[in-house]
C-alpha positions in Angstrom: -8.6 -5.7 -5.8 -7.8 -2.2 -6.1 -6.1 0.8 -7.6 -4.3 2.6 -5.0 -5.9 5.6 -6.0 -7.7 7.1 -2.4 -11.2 8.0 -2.4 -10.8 9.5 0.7 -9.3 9.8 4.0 -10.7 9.0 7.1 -10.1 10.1 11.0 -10.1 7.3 13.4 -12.7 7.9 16.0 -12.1 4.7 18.2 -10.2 1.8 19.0 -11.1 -1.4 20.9 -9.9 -4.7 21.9 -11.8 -7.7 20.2 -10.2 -10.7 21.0 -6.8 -10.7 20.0 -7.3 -7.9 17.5 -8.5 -4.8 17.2 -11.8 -3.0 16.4 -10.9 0.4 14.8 -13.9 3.0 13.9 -13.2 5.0 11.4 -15.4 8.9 10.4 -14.6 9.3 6.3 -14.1 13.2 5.5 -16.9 12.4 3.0 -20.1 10.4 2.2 -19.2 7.0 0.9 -21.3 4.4 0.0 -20.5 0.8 2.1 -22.1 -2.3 2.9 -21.4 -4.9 5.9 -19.1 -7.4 4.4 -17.6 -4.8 1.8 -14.1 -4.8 1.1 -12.2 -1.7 1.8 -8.4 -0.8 1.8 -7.3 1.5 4.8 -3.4 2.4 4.6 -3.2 0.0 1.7 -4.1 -3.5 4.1 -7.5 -4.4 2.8 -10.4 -5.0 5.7 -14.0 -6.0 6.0 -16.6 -3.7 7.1 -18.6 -5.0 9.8 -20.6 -2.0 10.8 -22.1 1.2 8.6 -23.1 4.5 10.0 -21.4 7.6 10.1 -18.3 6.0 11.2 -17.4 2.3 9.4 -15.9 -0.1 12.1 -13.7 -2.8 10.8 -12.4 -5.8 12.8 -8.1 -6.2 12.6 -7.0 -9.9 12.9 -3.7 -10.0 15.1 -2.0 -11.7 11.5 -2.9 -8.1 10.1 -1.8 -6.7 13.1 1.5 -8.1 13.3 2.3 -7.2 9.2 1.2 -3.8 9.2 0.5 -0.5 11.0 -2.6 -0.8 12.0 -1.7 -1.6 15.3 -0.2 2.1 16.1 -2.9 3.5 14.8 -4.0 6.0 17.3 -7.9 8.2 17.8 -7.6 11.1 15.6 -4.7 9.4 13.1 -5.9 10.0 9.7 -6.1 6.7 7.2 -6.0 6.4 3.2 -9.5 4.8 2.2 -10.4 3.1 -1.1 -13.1 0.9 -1.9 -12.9 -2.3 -3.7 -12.4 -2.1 -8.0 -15.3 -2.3 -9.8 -15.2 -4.3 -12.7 -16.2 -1.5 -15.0 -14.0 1.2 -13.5 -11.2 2.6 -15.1 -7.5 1.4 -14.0 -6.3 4.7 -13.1 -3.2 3.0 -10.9 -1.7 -0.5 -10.8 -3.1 -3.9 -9.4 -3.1 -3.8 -5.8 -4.1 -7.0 -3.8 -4.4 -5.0 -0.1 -2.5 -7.5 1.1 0.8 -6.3 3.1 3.9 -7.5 1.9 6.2 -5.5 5.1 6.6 -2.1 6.6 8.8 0.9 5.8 10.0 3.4 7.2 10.7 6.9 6.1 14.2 8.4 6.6 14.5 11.4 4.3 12.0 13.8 3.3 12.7 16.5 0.8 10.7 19.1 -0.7 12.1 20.3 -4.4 9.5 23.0 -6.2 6.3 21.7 -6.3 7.2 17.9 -5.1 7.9 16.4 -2.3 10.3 13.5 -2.5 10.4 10.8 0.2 12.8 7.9 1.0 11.4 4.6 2.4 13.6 2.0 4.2 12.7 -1.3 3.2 13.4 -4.8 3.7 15.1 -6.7 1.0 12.1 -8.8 0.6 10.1 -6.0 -0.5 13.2 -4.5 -2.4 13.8 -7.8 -4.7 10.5 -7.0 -6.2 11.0 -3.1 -6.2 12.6 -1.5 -9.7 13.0 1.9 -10.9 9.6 3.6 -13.0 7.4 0.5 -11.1 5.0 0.6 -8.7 4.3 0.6 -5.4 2.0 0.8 -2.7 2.5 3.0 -0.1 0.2 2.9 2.4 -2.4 2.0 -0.3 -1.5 4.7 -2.4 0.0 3.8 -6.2 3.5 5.5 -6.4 5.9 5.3 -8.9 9.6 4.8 -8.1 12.2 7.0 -8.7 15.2 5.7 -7.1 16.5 2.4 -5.5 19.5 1.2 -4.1 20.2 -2.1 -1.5 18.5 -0.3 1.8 15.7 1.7 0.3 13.6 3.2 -2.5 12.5 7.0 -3.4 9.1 8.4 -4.5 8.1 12.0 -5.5 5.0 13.4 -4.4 2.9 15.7 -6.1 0.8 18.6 -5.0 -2.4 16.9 -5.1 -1.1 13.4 -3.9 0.1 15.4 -0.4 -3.8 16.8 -0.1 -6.3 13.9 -1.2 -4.1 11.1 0.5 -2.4 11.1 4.3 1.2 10.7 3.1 1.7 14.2 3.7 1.2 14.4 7.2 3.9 11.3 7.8 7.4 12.4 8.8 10.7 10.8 8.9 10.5 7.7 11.3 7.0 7.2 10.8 6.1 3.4 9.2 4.1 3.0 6.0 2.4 -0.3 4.9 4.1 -1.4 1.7 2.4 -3.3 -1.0 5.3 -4.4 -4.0 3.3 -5.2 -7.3 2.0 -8.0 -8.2 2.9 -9.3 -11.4 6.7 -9.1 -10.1 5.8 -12.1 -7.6 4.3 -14.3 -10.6 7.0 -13.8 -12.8 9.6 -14.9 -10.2 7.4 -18.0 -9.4 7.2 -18.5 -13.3 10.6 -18.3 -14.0 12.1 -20.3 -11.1 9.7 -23.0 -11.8 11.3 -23.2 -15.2 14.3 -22.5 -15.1 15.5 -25.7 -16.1 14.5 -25.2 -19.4 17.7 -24.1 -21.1 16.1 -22.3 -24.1 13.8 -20.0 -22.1 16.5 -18.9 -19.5 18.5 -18.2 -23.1 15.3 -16.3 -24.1 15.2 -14.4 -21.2 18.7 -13.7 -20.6 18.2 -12.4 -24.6 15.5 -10.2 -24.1 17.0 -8.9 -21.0 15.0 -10.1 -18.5 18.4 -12.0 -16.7 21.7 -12.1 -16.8 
């Protein structure tokens, strides 16, 4: 589990073939305590270190490969690293699972004063789940979003966000992993399990929840 708040970005320093995935080194800009077998989230898909050292290597399955960028990941790109929550740390984002719900891609990017505002394209499969002031992950960071309508979704960037993370290196075209939240999923499964109770659906549709 995780926060989507980076702890730092890495530079990837190689790439190999291993098996039908990939092993992808990656150099972090600064120290960072790992073991083999820890659980890491790079770009928001969460990986298991299998070598230490300067660089951390991580093996890629091709199921991982096939649900998020990692596979255009080129020497040199830079990557969003976070470690695993600790179970005494604060929640200083939202619950994220590093596990990849789709890709995105970016279409508009807009700087206004101090913020940078981007616009992610989106599946509706990742949009059903999407609403305005939740969260996100994009590309492992936590985001909050400001807009939304049937094609895509809007985020605003601050200062800080655009230095500590690799977001602000990314473009328009460029694909980001995209994470929805969590608890979204479980109510869905909740309420379409029951909803042939009559009183809850009333409940719900009282309280807003439905329509």
């Amino acid at each position: 589990m995780f926060t989507g708040l980076i702890e730092n970005i890495g530079t990837v320093s190689s790439i190999k073939r291993a098996g039908g995935g990939l092993k992808i080194s990656i150099c972090p800009e600064s120290a960072i305590e790992l073991q083999i077998g820890d659980s890491v989230s790079i770009n928001g898909a969460c990986l298991t270190v299998v070598e230490t050292g300067r660089d951390i290597a991580f093996e890629v399955s091709p199921e991982t490969l096939r649900n998020t960028n990692l596979g255009e990941l080129k020497v040199n790109d830079k990557v969003n690293i976070e470690r695993a929550l600790r179970l005494s740390d604060r929640l200083g984002g939202h619950l994220v699972t590093g596990h990849i719900d789709g890709i995105g891609v970016i279409i508009d990017k807009r700087q206004e004063g101090d913020y940078t505002f981007y616009t992610f394209e989106a599946h509706p499969k990742i949009l059903k789940y999407t609403v305005e002031k939740g969260s996100i992950a994009v590309d492992g960071i936590s985001l909050t979003v400001i807009g939304l309508d049937m094609k895509s979704f809007t985020v605003a960037i601050i200062p800080h966000t655009l230095t500590a993370t690799n977001i602000g290196s990314k473009g328009i075209g460029d694909k980001v992993n995209l994470e929805v939240d969590i608890i979204g999923k479980y109510v869905e499964k909740f309420v379409s399990k029951q909803n042939n109770d009559p009183s809850l659906m009333e409940l719900l549709k009282e309280k807003g929840f439905t329509t």
